[in-house]
C-alpha positions in Angstrom: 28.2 3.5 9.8 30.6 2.0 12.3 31.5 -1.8 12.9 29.2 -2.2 15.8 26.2 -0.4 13.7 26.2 -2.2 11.1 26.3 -5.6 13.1 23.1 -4.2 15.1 21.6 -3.4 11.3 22.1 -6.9 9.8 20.1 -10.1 11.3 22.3 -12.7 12.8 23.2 -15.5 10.5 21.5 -18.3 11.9 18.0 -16.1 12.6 18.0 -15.7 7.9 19.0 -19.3 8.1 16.0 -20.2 10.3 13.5 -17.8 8.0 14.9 -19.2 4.7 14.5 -22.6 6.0 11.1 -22.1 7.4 10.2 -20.2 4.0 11.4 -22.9 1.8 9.2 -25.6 4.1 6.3 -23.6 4.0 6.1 -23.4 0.4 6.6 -26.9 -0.3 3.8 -27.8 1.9 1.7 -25.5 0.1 3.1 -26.9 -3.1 1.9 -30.4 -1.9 -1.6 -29.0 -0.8 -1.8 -27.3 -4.5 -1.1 -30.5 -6.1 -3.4 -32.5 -4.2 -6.2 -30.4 -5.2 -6.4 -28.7 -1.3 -7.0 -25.4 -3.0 -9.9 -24.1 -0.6 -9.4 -21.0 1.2 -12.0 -18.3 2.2 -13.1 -15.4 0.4 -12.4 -11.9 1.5 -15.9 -9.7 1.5 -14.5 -7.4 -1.2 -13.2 -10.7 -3.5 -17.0 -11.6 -3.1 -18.7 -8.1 -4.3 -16.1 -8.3 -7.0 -17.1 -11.8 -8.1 -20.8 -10.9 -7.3 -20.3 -7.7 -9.9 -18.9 -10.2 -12.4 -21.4 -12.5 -12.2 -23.6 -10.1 -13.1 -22.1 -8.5 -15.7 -21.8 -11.6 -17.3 -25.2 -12.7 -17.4 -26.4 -9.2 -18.6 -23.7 -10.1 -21.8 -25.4 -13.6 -21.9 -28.7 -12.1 -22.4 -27.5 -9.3 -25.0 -26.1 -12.2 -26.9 -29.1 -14.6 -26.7 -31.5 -11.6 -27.7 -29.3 -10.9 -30.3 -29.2 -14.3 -32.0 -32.9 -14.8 -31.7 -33.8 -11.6 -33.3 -31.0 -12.7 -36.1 -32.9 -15.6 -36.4 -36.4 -14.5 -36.2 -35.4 -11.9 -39.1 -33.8 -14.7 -41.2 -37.1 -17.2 -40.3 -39.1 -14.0 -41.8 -37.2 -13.7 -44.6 -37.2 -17.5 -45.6 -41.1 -16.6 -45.4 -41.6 -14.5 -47.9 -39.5 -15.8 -50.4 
């Protein structure tokens, strides 16, 4: 690579400087927002099936665990009756 390539290859110092500064700005703002409690943004359609899926998953373990325990406990209630 010759002198003038490589000078056409590489950014121009003060164009990083800008980025880096911009950059650095940009995430203490949203740093700031963070710990203010600004943490709102809007879901993506997929993030929202996902979380839709989840939810439902979870509820179906919720109700395995609640049929679980009752029939634990009606089982125990039965067996406190006969004794």
């Amino acid at each position: 690579m010759g002198r003038g390539e490589y000078r056409r290859a590489v950014p121009a110092r003060g164009h990083c400087r800008l980025n880096v500064l911009w950059w650095s700005k940009e995430l203490l703002e949203a740093g700031k927002r963070r710990l203010a409690g600004d943490t709102a943004r809007a879901a993506s359609s997929r993030e929202v099936k996902d979380l839709r899926r989840e939810t439902t998953a979870l509820k179906e373990v919720v109700a395995d665990l609640t049929l679980e325990t009752r029939l634990k406990k009606s089982m125990t209630e039965d067996g406190d009756d006969e004794a």
